[in-house]
Backbone and ligand atoms as CSV (ligand in chain L), in Angstrom:
chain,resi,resn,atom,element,x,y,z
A,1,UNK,N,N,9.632,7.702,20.518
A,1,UNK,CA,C,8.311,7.124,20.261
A,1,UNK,C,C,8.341,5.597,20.450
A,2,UNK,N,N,7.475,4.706,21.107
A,2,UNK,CA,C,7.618,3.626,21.377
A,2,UNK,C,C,7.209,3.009,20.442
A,3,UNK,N,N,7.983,1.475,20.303
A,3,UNK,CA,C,7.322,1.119,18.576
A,3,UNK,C,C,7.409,-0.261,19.348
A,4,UNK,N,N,6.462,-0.668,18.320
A,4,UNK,CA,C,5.423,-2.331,18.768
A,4,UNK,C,C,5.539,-2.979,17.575
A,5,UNK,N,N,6.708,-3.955,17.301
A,5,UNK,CA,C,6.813,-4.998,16.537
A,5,UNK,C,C,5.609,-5.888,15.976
A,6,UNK,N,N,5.515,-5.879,14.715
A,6,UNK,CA,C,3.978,-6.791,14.785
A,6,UNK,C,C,4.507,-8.098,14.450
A,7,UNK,N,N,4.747,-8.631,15.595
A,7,UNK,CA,C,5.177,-10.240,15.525
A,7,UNK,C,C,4.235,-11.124,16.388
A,8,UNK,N,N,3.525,-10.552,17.264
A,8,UNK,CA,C,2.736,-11.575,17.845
A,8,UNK,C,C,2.249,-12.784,17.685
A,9,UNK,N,N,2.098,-13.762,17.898
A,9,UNK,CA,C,1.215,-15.148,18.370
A,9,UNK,C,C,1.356,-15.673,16.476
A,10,UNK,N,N,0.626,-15.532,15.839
A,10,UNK,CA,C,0.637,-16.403,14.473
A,10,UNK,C,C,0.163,-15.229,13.466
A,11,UNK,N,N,0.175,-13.754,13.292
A,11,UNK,CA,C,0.009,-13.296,12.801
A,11,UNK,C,C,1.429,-12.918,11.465
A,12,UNK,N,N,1.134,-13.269,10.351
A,12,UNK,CA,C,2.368,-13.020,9.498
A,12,UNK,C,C,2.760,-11.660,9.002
A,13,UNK,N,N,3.552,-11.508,9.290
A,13,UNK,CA,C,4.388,-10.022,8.762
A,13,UNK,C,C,4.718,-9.966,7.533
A,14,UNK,N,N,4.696,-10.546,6.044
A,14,UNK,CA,C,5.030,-10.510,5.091
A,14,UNK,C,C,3.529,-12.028,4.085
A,15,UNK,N,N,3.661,-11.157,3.124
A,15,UNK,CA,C,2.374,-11.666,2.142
A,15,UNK,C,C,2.636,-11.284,0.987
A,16,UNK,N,N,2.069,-12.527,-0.343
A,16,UNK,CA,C,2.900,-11.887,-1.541
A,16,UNK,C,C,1.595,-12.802,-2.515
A,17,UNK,N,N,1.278,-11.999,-3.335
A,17,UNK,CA,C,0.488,-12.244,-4.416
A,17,UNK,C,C,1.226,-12.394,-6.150
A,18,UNK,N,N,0.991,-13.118,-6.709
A,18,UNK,CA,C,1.321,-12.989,-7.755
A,18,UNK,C,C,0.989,-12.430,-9.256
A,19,UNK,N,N,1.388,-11.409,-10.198
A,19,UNK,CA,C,0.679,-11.346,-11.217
A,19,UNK,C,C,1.215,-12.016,-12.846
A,20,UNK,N,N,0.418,-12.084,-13.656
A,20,UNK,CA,C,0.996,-12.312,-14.927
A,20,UNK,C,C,1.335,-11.057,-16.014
A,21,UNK,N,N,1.026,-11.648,-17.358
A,21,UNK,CA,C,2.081,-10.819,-17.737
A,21,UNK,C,C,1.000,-9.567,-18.331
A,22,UNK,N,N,-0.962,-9.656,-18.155
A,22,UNK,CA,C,-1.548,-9.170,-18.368
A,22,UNK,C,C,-1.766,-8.616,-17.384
A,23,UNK,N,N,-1.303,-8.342,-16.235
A,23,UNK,CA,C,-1.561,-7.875,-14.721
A,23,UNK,C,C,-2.710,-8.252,-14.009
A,24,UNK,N,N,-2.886,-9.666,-14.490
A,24,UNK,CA,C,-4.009,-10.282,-14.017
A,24,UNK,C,C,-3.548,-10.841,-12.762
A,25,UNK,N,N,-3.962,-10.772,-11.390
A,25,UNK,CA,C,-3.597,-11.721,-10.199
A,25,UNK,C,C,-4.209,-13.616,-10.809
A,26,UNK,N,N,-2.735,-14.070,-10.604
A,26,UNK,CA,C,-3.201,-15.378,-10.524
A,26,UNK,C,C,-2.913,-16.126,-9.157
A,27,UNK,N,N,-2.414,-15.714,-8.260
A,27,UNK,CA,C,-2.402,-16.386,-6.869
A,27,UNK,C,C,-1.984,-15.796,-6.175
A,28,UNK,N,N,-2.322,-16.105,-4.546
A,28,UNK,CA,C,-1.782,-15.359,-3.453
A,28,UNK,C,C,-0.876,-16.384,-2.611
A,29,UNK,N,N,-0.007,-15.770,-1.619
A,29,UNK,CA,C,0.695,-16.510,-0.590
A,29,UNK,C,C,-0.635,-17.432,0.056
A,30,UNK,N,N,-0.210,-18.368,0.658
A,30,UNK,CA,C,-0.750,-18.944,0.984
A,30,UNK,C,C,-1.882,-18.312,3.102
A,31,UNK,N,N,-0.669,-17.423,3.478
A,31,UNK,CA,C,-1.294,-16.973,4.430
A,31,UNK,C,C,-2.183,-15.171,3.875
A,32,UNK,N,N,-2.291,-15.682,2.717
A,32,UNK,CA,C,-2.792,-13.726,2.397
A,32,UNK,C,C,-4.007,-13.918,2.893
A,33,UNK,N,N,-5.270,-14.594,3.248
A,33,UNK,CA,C,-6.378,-14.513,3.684
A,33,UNK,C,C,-6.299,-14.268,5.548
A,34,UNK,N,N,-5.041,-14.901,5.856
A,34,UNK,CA,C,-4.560,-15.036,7.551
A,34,UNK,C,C,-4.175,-13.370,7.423
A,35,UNK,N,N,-3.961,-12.773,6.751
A,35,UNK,CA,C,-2.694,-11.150,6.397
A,35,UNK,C,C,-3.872,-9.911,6.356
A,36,UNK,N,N,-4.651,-10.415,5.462
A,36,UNK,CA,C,-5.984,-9.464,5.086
A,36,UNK,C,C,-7.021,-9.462,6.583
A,37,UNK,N,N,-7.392,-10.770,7.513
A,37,UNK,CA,C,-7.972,-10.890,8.826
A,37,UNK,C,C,-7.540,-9.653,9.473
A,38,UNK,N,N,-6.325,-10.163,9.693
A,38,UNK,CA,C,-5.315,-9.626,10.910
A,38,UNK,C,C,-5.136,-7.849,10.617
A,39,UNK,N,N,-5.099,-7.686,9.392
A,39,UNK,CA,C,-5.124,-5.862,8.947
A,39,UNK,C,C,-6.724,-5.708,8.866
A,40,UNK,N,N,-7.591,-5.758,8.957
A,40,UNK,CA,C,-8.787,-5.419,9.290
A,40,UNK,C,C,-9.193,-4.821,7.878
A,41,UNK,N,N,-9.316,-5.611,6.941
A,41,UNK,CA,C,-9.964,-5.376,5.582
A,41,UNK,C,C,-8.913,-4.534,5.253
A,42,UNK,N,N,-7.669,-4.402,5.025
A,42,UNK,CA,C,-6.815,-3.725,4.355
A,42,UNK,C,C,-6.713,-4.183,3.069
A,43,UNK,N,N,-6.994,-5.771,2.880
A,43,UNK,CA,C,-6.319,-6.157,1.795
A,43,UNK,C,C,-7.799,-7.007,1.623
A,44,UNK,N,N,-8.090,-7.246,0.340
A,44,UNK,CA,C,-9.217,-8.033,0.443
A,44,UNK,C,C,-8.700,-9.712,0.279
A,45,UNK,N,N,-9.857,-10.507,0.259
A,45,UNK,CA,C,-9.448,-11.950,0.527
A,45,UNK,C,C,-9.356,-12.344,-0.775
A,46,UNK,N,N,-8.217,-13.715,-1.348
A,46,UNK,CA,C,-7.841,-14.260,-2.183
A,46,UNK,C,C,-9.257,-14.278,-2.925
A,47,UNK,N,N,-10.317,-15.333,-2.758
A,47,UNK,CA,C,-11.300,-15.689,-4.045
A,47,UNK,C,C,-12.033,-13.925,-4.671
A,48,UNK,N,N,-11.698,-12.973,-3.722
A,48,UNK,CA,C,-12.171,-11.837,-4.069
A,48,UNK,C,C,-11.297,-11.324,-5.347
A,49,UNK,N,N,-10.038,-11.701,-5.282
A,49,UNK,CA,C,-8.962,-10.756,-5.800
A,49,UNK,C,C,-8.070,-11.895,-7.145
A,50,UNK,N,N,-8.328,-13.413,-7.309
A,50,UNK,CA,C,-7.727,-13.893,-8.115
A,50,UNK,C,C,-8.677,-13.826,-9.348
A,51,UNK,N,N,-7.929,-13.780,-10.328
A,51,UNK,CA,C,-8.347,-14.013,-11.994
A,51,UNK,C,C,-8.855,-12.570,-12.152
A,52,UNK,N,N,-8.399,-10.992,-11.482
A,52,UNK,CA,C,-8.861,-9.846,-11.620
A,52,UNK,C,C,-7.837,-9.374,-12.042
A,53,UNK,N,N,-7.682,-8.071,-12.728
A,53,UNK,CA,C,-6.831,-7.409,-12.896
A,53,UNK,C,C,-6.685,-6.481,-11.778
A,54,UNK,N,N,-5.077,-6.101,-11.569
A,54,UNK,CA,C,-4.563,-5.510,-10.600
A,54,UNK,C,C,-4.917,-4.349,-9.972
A,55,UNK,N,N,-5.280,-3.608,-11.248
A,55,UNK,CA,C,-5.742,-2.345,-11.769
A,55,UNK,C,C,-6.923,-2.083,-10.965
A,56,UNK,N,N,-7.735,-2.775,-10.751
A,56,UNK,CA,C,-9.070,-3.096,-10.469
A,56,UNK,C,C,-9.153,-2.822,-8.963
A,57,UNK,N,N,-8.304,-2.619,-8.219
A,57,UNK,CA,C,-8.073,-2.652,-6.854
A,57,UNK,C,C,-7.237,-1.416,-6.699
A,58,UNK,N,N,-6.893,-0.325,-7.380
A,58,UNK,CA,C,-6.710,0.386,-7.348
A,58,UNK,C,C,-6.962,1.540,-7.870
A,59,UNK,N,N,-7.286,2.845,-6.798
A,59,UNK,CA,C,-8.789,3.924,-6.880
A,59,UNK,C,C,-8.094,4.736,-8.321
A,60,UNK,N,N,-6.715,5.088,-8.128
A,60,UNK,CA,C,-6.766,6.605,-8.960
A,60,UNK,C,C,-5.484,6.075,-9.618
A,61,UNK,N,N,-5.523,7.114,-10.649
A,61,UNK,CA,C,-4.870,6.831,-11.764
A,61,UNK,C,C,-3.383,6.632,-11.472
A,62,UNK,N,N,-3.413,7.982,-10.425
A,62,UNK,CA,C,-1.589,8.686,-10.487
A,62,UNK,C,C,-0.586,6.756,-9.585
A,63,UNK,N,N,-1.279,6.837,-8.386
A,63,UNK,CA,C,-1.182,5.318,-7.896
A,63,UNK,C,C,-1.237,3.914,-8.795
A,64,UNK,N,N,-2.170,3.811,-10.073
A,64,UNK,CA,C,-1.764,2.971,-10.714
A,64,UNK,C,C,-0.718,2.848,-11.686
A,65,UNK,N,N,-0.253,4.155,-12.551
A,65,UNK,CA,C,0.859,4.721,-12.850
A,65,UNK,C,C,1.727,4.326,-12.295
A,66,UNK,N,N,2.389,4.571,-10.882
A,66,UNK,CA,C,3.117,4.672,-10.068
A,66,UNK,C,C,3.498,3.211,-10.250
A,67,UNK,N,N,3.036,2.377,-9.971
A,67,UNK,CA,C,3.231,0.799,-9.554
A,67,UNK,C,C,3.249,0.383,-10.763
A,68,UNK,N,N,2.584,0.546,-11.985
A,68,UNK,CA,C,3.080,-0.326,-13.388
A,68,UNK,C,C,4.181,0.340,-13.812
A,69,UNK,N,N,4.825,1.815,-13.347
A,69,UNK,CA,C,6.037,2.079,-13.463
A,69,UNK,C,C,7.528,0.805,-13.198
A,70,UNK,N,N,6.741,0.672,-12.098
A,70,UNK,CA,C,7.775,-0.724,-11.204
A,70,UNK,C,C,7.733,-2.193,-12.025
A,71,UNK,N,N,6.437,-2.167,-12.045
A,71,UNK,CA,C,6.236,-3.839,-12.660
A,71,UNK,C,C,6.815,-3.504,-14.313
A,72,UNK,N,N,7.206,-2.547,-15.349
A,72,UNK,CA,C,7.407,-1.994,-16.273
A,72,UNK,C,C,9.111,-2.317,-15.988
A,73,UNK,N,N,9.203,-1.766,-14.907
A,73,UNK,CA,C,10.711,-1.699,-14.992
A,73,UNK,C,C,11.471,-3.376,-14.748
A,74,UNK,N,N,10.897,-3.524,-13.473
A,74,UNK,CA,C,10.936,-4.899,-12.985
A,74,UNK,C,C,11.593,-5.833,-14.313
A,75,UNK,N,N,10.090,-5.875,-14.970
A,75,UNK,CA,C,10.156,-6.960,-16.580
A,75,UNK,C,C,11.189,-7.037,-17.348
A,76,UNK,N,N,11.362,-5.565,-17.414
A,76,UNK,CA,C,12.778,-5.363,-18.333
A,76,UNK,C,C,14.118,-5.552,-17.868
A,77,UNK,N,N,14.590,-5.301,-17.029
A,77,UNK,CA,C,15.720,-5.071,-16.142
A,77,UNK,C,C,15.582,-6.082,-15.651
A,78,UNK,N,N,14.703,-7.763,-15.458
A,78,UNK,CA,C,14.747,-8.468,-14.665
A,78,UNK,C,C,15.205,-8.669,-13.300
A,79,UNK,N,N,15.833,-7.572,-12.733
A,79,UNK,CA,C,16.176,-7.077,-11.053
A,79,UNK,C,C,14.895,-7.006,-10.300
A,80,UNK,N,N,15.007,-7.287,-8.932
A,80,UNK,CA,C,13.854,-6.847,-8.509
A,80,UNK,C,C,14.086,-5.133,-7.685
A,81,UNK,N,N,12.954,-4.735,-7.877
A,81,UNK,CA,C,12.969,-3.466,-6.892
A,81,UNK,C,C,12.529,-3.873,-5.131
A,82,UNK,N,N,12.958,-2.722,-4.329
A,82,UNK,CA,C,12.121,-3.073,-3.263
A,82,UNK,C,C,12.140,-1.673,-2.965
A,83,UNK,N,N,10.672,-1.003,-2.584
A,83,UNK,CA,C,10.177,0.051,-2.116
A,83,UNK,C,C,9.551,0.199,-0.864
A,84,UNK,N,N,9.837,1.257,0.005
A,84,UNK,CA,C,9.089,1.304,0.807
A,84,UNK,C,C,7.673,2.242,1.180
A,85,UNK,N,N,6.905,2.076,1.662
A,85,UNK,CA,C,5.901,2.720,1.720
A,85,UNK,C,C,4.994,2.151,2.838
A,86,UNK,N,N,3.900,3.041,3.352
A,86,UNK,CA,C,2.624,3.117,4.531
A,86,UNK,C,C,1.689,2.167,4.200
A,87,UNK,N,N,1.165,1.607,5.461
A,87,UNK,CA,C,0.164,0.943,5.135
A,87,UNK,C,C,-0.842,0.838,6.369
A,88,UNK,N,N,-0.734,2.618,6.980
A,88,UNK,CA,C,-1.491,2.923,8.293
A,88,UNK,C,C,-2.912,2.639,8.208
A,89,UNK,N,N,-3.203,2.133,9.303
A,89,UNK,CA,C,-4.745,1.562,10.045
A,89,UNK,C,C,-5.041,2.794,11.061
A,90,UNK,N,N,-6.204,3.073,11.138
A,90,UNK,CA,C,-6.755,4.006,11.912
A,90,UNK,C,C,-5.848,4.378,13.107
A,91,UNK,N,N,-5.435,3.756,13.916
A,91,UNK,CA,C,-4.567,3.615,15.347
A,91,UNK,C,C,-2.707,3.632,15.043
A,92,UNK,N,N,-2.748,3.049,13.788
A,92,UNK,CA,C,-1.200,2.872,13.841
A,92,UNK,C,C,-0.891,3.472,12.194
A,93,UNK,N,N,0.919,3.484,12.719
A,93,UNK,CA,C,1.402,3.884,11.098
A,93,UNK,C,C,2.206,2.373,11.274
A,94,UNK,N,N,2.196,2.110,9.870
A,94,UNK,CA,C,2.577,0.700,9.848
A,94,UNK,C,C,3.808,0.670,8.448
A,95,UNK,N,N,4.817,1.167,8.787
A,95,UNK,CA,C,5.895,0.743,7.680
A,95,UNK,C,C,6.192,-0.347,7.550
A,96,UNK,N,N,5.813,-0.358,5.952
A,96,UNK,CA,C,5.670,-1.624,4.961
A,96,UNK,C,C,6.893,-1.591,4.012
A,97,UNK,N,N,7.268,-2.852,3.350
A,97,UNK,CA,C,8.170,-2.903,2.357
A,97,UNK,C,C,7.920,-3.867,1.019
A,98,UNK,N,N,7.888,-3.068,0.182
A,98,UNK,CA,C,7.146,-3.807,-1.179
A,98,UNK,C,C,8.580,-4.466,-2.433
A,99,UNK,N,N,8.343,-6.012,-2.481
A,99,UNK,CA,C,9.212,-5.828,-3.271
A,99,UNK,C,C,8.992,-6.839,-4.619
A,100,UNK,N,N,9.095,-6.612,-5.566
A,100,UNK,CA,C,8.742,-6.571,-6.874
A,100,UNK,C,C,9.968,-7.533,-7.855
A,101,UNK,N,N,9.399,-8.640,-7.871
A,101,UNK,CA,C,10.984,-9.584,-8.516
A,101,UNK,C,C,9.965,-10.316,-9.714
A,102,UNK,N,N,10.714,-10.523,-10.431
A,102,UNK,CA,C,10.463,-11.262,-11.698
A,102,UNK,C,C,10.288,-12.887,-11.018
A,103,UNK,N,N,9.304,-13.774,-11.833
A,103,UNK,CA,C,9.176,-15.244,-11.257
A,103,UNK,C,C,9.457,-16.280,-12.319
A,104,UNK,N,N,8.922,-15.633,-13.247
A,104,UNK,CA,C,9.733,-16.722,-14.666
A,104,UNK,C,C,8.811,-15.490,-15.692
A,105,UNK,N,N,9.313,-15.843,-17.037
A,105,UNK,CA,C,8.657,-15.018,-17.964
A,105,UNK,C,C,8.702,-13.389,-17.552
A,106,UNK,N,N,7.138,-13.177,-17.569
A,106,UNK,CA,C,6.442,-11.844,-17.471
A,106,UNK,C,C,5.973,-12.239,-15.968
A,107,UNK,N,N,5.387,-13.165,-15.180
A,107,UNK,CA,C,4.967,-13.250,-14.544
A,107,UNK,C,C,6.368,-12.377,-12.848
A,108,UNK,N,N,5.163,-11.645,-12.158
A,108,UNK,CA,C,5.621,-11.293,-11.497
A,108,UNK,C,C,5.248,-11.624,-9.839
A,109,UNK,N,N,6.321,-11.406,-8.863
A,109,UNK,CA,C,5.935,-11.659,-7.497
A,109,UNK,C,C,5.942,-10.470,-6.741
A,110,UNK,N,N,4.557,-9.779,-6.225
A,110,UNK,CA,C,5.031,-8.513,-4.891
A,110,UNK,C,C,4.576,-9.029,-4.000
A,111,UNK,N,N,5.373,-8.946,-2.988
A,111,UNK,CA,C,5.496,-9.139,-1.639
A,111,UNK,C,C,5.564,-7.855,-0.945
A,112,UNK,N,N,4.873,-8.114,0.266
A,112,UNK,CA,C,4.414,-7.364,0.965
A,112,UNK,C,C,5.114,-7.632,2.386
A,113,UNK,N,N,5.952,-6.635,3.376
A,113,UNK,CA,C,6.663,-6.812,4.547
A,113,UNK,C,C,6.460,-5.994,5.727
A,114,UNK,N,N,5.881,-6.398,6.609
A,114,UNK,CA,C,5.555,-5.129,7.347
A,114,UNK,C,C,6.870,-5.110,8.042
A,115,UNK,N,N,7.615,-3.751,8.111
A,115,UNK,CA,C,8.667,-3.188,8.758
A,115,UNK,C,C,8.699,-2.704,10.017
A,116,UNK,N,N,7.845,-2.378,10.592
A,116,UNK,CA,C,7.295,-1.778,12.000
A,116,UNK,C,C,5.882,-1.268,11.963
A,117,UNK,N,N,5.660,-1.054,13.119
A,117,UNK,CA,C,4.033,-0.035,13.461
A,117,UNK,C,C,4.498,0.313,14.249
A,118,UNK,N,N,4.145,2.092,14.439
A,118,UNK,CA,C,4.585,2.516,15.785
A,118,UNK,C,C,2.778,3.357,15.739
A,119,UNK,N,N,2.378,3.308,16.941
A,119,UNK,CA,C,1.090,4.129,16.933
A,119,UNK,C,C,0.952,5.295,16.727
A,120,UNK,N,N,-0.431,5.496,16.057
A,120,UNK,CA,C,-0.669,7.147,16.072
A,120,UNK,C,C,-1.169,7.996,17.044
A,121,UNK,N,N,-0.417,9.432,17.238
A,121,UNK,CA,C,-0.779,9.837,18.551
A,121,UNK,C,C,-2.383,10.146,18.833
A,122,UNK,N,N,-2.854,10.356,17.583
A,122,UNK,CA,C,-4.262,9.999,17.509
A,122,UNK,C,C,-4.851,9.416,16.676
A,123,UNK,N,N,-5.988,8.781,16.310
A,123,UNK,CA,C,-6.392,7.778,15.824
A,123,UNK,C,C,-7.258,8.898,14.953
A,124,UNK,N,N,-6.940,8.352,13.270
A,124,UNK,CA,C,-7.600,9.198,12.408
A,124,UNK,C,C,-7.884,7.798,11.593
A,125,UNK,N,N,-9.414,8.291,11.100
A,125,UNK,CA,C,-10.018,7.261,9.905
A,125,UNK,C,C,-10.267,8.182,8.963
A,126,UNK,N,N,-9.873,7.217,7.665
A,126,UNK,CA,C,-9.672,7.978,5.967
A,126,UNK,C,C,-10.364,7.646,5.532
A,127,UNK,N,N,-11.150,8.472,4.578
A,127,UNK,CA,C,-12.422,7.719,3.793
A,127,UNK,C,C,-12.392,7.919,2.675
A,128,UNK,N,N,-11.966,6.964,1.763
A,128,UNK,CA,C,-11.870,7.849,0.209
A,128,UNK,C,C,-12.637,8.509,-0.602
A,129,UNK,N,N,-12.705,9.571,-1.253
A,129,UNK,CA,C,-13.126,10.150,-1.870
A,129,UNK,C,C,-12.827,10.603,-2.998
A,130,UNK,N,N,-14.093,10.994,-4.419
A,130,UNK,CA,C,-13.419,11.510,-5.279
A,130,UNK,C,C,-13.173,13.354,-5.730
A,131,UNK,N,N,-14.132,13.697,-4.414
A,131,UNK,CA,C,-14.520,15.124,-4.646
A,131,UNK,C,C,-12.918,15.732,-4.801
A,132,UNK,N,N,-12.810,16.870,-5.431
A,132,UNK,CA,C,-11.872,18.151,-5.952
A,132,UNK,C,C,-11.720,18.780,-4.158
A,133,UNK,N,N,-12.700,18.870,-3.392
A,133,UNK,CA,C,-12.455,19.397,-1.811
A,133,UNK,C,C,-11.700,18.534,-1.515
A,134,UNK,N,N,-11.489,17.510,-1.211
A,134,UNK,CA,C,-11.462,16.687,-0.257
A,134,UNK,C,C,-9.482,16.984,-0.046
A,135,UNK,N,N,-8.914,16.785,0.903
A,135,UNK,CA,C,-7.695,16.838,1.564
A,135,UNK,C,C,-6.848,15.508,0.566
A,136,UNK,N,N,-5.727,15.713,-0.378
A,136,UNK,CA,C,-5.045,15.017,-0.959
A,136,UNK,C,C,-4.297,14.097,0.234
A,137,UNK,N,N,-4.036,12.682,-0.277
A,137,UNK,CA,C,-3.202,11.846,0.646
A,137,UNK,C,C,-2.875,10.854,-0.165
A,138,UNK,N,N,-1.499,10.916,-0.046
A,138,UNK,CA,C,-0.561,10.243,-1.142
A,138,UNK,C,C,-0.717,8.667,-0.574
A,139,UNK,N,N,-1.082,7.668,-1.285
A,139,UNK,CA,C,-1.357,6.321,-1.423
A,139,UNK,C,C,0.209,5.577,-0.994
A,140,UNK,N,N,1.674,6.130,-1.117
A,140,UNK,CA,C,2.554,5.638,-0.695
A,140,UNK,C,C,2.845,5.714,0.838
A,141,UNK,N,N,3.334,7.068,0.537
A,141,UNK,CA,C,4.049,7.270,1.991
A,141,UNK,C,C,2.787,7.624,2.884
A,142,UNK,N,N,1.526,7.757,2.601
A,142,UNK,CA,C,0.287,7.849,3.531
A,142,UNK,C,C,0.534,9.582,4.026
A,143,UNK,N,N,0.804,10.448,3.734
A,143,UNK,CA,C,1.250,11.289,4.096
A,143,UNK,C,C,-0.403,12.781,3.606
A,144,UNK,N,N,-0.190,13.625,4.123
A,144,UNK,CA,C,-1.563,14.307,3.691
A,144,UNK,C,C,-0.825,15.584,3.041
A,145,UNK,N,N,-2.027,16.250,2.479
A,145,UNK,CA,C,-1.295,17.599,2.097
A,145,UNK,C,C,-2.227,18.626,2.272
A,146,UNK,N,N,-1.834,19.598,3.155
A,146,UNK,CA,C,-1.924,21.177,3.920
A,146,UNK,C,C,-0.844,22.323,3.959
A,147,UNK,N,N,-1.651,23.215,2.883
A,147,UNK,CA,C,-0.796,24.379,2.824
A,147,UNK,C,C,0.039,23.887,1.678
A,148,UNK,N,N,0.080,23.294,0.749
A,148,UNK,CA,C,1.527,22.526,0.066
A,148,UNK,C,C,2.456,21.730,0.861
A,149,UNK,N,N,2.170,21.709,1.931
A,149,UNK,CA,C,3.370,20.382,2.688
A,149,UNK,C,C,2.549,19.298,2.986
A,150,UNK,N,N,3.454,18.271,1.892
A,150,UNK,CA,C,2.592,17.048,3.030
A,150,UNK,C,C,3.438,16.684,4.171
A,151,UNK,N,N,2.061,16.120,5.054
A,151,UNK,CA,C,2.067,16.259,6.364
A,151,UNK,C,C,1.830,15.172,7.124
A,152,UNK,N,N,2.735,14.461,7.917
A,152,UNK,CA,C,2.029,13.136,8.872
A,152,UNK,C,C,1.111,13.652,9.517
A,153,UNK,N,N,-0.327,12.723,9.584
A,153,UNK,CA,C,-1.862,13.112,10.064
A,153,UNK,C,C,-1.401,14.046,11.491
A,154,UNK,N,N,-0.854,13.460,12.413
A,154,UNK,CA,C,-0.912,14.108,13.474
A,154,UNK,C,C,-0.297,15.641,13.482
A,155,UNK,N,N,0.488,15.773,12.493
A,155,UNK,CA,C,1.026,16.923,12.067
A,155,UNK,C,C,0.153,18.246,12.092
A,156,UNK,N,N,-1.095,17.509,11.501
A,156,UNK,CA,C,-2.020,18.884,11.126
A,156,UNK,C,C,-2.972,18.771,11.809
A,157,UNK,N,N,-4.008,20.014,11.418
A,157,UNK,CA,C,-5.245,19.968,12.548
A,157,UNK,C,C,-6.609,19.322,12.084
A,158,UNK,N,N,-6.109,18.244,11.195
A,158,UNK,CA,C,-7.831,17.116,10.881
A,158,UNK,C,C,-8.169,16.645,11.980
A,159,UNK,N,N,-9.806,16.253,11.686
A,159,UNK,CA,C,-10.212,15.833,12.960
A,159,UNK,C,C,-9.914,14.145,12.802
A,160,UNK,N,N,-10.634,13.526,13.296
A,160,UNK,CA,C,-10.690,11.907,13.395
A,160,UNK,C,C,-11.295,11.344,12.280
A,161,UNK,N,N,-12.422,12.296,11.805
A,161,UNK,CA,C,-12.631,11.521,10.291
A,161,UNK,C,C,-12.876,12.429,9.678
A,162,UNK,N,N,-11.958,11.549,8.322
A,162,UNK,CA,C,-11.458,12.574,7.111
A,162,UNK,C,C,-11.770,12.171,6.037
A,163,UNK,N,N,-12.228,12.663,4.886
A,163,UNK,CA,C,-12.812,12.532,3.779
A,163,UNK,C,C,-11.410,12.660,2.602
A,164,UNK,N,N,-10.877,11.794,2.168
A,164,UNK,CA,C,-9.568,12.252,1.187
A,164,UNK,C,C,-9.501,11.698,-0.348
A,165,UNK,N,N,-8.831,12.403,-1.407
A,165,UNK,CA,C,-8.777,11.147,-2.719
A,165,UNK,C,C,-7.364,11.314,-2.286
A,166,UNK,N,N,-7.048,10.203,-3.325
A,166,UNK,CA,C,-5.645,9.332,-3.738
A,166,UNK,C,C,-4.837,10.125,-4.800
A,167,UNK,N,N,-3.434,10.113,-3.735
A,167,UNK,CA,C,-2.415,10.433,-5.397
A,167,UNK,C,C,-1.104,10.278,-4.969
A,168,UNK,N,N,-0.322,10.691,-5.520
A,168,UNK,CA,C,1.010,10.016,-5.211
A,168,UNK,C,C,1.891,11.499,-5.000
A,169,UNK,N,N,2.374,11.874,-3.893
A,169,UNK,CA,C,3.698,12.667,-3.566
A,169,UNK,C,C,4.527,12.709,-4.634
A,170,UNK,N,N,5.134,14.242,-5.022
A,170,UNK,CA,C,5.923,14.428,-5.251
A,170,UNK,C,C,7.513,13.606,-4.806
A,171,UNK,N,N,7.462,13.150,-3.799
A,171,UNK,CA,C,8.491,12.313,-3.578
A,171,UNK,C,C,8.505,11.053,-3.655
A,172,UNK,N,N,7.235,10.981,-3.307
A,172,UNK,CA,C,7.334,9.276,-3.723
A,172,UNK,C,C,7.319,8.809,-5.148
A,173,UNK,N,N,6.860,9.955,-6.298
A,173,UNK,CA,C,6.580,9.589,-7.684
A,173,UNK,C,C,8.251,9.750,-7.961
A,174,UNK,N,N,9.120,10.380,-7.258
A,174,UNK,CA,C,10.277,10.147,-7.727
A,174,UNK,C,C,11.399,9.340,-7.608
A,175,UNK,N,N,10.663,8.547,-6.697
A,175,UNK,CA,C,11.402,6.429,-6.412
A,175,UNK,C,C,11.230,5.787,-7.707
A,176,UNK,N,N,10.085,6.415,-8.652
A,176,UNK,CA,C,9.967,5.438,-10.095
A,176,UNK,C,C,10.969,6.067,-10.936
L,1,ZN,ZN,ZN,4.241,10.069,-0.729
């Protein structure tokens, strides 16, 4: 499969926001508004997202769980973690790397790394949802679930647009 480095021209591959010890965002990298452009509303822009809680930006429970698992552990253990996980755009799968370090106190730093994009053999758009129908797709590894297997999109037979809620894989809930 051919894979396409996202290094081009001035676009940054890594972005890191900061939280405190109430999981309130108090600042972003300085290129996170250049990071959020360039991913096409993946991430929203700094004055949108400072003095909010973290929480607040994230749809479903099992996914917020998941990540105060980390920032939980992080605090205590003062180590940082680094996880990996998806952060596919309609056209591409985009392996990302998240990593989670203590900054002084409670206050914490995640950073955000994009690891590669290699394209998708077809271009699927996700639309979140909260309906009980809708096709599960785990918020980490981006992965869907049909039949009980989750499944990379191209794997299965969805069409191009898909209606899905949020939750976290069995495998990925077991990185926490
Ligand atoms: Zn997963």
């Amino acid at each position: 499969m051919e894979e396409n480095r996202a290094t081009q021209n001035s676009i940054p591959t890594s972005t890191a926001y900061w939280v405190d010890g109430n999981d309130i965002i108090i600042k972003t990298s300085l290129n996170w508004d250049i990071f959020a452009d360039a991913n096409n509303g993946v991430g929203n822009k700094t004055e949108e997202i400072v003095n909010r809680y973290i929480w607040d930006f994230i749809i479903d429970d099992k996914t917020r769980r998941w990540l105060s698992g980390f920032f939980k552990r992080v605090r205590e253990d003062k180590k940082p973690v680094i996880i990996p996980y998806r952060c596919d755009t309609p056209a591409l799968k985009r392996y990302m790397q998240m990593t989670i370090s203590v900054e002084s106190e409670d206050i914490l730093m995640v950073k955000h790394r994009v690891i590669k994009t290699v394209p998708m053999q077809k271009p699927v758009h996700f639309r979140a949802s909260i309906s009980e129908k809708s096709i599960k797709r785990c918020s980490v590894c981006n992965r869907i679930l049909i039949d009980n297997d989750w499944l990379e999109p191209e794997k299965s037979m969805i069409g191009e647009y898909v209606s899905v809620r949020y939750g976290v894989c069995e495998q990925c809930e077991s990185l926490t």
